[in-house]
Backbone bond lengths (Angstrom), bond angles and torsions (degrees), N, CA, C in turn:
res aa  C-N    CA-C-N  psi(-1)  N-CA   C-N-CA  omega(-1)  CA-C   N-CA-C  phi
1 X - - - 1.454 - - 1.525 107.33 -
2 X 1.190 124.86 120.65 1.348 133.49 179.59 1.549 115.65 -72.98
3 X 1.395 129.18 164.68 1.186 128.67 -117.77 2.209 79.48 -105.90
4 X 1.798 99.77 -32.03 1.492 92.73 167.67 1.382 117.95 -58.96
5 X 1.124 113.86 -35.66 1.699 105.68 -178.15 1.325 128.17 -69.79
6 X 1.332 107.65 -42.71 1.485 100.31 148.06 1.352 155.06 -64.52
7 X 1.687 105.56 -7.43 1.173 108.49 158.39 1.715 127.90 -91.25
8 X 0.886 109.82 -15.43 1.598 146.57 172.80 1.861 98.80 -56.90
9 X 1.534 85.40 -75.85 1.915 89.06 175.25 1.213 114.56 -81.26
10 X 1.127 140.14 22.16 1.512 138.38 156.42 1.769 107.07 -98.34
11 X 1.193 112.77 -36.77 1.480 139.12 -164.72 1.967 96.66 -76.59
12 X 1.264 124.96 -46.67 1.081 140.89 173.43 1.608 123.08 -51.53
13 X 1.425 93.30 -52.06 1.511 109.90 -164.41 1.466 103.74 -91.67
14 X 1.769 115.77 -3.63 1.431 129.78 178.54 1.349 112.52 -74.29
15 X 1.727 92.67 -49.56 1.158 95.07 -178.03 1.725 139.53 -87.07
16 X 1.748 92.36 5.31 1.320 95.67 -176.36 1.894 99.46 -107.48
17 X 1.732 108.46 1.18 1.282 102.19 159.97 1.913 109.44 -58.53
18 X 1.211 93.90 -50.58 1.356 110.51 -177.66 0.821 110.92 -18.13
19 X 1.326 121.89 -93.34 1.317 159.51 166.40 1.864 111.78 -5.88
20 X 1.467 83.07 -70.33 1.891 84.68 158.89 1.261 129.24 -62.59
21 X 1.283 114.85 -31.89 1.723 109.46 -165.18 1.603 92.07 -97.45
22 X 1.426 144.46 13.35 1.505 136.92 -164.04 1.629 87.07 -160.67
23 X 1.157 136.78 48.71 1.275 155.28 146.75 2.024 116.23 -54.97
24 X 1.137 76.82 -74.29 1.741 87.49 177.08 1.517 104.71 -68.32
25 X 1.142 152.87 -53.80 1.111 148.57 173.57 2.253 117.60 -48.02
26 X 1.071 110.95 -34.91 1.069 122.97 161.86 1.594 138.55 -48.77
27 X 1.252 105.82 130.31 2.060 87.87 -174.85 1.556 109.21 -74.12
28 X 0.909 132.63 159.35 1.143 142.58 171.22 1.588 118.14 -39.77
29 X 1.356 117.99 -56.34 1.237 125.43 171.35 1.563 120.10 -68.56
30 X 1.145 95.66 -28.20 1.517 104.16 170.55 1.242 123.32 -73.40
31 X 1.508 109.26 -28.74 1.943 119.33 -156.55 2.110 88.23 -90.69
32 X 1.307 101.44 -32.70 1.406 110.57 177.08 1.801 120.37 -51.13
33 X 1.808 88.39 -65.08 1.575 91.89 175.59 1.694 120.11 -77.20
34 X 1.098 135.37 -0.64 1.524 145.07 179.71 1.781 93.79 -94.30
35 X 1.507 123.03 -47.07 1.063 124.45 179.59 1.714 120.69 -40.94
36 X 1.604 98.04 -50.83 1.422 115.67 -171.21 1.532 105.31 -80.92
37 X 1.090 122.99 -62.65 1.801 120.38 151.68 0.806 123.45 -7.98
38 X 1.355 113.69 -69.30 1.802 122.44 -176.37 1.834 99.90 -85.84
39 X 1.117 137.42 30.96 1.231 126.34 107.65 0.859 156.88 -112.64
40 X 1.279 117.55 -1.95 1.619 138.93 168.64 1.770 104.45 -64.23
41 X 1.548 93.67 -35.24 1.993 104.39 -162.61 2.010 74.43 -76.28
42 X 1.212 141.55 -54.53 1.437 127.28 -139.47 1.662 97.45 -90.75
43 X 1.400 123.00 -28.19 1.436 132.39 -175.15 2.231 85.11 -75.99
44 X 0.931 132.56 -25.00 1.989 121.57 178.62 1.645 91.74 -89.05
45 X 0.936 107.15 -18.56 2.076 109.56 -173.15 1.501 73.54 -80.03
46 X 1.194 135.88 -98.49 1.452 100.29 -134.79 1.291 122.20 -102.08
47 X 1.484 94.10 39.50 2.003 122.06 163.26 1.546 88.87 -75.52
48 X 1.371 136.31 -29.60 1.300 130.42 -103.19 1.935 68.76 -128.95
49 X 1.261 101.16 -64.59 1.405 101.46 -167.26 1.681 109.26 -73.03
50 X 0.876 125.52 -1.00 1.827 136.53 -176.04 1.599 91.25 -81.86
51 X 0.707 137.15 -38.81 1.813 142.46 -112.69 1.141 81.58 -135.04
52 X 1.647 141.98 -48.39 1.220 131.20 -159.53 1.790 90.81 -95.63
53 X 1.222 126.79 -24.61 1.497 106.52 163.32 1.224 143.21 -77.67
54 X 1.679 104.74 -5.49 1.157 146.59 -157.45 2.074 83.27 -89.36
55 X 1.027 118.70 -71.13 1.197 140.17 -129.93 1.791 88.93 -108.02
56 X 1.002 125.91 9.46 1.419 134.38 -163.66 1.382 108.90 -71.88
57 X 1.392 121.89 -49.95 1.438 153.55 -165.90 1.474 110.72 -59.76
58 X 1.546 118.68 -38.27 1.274 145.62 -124.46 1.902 96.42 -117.63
């Protein structure tokens, strides 16, 4: 796994801590579109990490 992918899936899963722990502080429209972001970005994280175990062997 290259050194982008791991920053990518660390960077991902940061930001969807975020997201949860800064919920209430958020506008509505905002907490909405960061919501959907930060899962599309965490659903390619572990496209990202499947693929690199997948491909490990190789």
């Amino acid at each position: 796994m290259g050194s982008v992918n791991v920053i990518f899936i660390i960077s991902a899963f940061v930001l969807g801590g975020l997201v949860i722990l800064k919920r209430d502080s958020m506008a509505p429209k905002l907490r909405r579109g960061m919501a959907i972001a930060s899962i599309i970005l965490i659903a390619f994280a572990f496209f990202l990490i499947v693929y690199s175990f997948l491909t490990m062997g190789t």
